[in-house]
C-alpha positions as CSV (number, residue, x, y, z in Angstrom):
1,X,152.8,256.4,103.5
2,X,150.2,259.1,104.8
3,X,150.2,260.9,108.0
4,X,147.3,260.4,110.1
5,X,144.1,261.0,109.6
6,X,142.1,264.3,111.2
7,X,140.4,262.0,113.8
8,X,143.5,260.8,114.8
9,X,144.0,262.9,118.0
10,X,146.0,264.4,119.9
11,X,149.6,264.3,119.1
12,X,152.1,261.2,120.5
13,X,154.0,263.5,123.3
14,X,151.2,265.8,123.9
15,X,149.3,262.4,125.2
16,X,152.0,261.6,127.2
17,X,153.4,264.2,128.8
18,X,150.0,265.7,130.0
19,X,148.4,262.1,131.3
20,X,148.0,261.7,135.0
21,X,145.6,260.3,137.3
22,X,141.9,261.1,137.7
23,X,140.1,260.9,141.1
24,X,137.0,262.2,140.8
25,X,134.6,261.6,137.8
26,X,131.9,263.5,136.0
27,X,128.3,261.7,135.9
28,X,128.5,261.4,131.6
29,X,128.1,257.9,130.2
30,X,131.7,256.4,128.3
31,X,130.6,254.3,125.8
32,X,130.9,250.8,124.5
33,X,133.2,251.8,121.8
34,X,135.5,254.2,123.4
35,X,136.4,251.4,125.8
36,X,136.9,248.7,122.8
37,X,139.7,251.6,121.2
38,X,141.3,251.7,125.4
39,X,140.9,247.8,125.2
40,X,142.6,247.4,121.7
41,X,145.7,250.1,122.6
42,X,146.2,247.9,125.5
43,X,146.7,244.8,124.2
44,X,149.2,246.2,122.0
45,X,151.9,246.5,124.8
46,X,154.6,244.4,124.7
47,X,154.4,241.6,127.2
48,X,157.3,238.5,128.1
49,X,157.6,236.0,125.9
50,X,154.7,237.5,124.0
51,X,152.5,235.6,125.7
52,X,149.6,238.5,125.9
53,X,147.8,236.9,129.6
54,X,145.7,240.1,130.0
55,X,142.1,239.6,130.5
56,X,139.9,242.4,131.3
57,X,136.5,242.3,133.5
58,X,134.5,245.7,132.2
59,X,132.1,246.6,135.4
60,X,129.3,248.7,134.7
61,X,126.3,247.2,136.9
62,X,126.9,249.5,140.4
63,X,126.4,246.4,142.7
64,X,129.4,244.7,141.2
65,X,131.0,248.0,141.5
66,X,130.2,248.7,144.9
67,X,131.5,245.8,146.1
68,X,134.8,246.6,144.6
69,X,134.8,249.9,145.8
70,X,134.2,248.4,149.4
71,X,137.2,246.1,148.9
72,X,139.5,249.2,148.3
73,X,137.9,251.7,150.8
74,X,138.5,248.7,153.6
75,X,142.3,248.0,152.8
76,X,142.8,252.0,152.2
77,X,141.3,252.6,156.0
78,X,143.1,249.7,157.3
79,X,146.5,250.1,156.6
80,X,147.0,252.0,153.5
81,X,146.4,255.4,154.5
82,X,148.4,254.4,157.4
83,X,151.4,253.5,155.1
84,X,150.9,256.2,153.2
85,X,151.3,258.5,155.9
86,X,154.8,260.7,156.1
87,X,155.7,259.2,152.5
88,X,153.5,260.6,150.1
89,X,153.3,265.2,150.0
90,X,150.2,266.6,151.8
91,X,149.0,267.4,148.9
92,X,148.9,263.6,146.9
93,X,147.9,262.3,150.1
94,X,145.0,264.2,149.8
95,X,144.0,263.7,146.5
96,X,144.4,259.2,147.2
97,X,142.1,260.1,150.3
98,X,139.8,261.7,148.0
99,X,139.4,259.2,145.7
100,X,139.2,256.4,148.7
101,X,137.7,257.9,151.5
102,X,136.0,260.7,149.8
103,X,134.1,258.2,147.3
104,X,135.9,260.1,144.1
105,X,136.8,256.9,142.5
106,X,132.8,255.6,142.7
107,X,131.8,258.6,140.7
108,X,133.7,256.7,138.0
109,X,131.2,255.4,135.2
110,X,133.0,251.9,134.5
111,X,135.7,249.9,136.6
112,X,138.1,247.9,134.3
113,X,139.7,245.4,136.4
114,X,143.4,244.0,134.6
115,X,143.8,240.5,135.5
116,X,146.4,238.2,134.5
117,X,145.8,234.5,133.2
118,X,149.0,232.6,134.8
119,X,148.5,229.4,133.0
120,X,149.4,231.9,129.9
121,X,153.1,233.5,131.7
122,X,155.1,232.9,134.4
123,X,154.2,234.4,137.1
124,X,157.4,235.8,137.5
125,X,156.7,237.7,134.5
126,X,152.8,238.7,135.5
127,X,154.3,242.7,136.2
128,X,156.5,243.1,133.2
129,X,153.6,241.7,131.0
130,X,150.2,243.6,132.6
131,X,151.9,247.1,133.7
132,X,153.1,248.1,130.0
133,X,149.5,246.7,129.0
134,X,147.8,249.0,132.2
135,X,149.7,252.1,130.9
136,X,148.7,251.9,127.0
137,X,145.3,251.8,128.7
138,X,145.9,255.0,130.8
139,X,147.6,256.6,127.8
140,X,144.5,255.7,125.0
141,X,142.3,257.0,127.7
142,X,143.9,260.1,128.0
143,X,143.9,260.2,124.4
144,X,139.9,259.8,124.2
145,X,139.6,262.8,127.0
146,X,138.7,260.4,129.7
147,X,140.2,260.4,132.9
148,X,141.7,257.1,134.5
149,X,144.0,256.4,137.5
150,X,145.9,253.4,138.1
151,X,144.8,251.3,141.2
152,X,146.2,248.3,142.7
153,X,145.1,248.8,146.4
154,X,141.8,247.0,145.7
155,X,143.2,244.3,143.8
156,X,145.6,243.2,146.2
157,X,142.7,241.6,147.8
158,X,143.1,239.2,145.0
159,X,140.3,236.0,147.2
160,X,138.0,239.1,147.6
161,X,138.0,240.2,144.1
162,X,138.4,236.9,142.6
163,X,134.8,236.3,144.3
164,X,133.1,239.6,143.4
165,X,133.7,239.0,139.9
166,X,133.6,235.2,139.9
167,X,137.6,234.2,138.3
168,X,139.6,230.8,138.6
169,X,142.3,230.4,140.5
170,X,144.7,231.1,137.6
171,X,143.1,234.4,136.5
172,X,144.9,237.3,138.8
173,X,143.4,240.5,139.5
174,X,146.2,243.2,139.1
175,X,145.1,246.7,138.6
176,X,141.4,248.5,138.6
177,X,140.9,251.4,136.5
178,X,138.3,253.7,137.2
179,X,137.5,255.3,133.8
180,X,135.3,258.2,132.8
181,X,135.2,262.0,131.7
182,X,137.1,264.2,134.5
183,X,134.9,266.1,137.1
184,X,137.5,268.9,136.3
185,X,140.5,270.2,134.2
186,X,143.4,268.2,136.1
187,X,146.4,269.9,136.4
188,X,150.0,269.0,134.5
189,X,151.5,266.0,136.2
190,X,154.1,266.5,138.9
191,X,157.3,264.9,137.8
192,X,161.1,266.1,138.0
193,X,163.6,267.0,136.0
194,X,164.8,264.4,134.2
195,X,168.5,265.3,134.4
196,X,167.7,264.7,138.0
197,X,168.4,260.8,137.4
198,X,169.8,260.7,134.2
199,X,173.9,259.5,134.1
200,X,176.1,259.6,131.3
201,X,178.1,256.5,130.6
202,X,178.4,255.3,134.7
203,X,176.0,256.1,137.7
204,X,177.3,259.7,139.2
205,X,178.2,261.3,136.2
206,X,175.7,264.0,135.2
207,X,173.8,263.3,131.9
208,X,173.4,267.4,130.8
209,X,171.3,266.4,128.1
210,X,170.5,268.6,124.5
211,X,174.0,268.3,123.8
């Protein structure tokens, strides 16, 4: 078997350990074919019962867009900052307000919205089934050099969204994904240690991994 090829990209672990949201966009067109290769990684997550009920809605034309955008912005001022307020650090809160308030996420070329066909799962299973599918997506992305952000504010306002982009009933919008090239170098992700929630054997007892 051969390794991979030179176009291949960037290693496995450098991919994952350096991906991490994007809120604000630079004004450079993303192509047809670099979101068929985000597309394609995505539907090779796992999902229950291999039942594969993603569907995607790719919005390019800016009224469509728009509309979306207004959906988020409205249920960010009307309670979501709100909620967010005293949980999230200064700092993230920030950067969400930016890319609500501050219009970061509509400098965003494309908008792919991850819905979930429930005649195809159980709803029960719609989470475990479009999440691993919404972070393949975030992870080829980041792979590409494009900058994504996972979103589910807007979509929660599934009657809204369902008209904007014209769905049935049984087709549920879960996550919108603004994609394009970063605005600027973004930072390494803030995450802790992981021998901060790590147990060896039962809950309590410290993992002290490398051994």
């Amino acid at each position: 078997m051969t390794g991979p090829g030179p176009d291949a990209g960037p290693p496995f672990f450098d991919v994952v350990l350096t991906q991490r949201a994007c809120r604000t966009f630079a004004d450079t067109p993303v192509t047809d074919a670099e979101i068929d290769t985000v597309l394609r990684a995505a539907t090779h997550a796992p999902s229950a019962e291999n039942r594969q009920p993603w569907e995607f809605v790719v919005v390019r034309d800016p009224a469509v867009q728009t509309a979306l955008h207004d959906i988020a912005e409205a249920a960010w001022a009307g309670g979501g900052r709100a909620f967010s307020e005293g949980r999230l650090p200064d700092e993230l809160l920030a950067e969400v307000d930016a890319g609500y308030a501050g219009g970061g996420y509509r400098s965003a070329p494309v908008l792919v919205v991850v819905c979930a066909d429930v005649e195809r799962c159980l709803p029960a299973t719609v989470a475990s089934s479009i999440f691993p599918c919404a972070q393949n997506l975030l992870l080829a992305a980041h792979a590409l050099g494009l900058g994504s952000a996972l979103t589910t504010l807007g979509a929660s306002a599934g009657p809204e969204v369902r008209a904007v982009l014209g769905l049935p009933e049984h087709v549920w919008p879960q996550v919108v994904v603004p994609l394009g090239r970063p605005a600027r170098a973004l930072g390494p992700p803030r995450r802790e240690p992981v021998a901060d929630h790590t147990h060896r054997d039962r809950y309590g007892t410290a993992w002290e991994g490398r051994r």
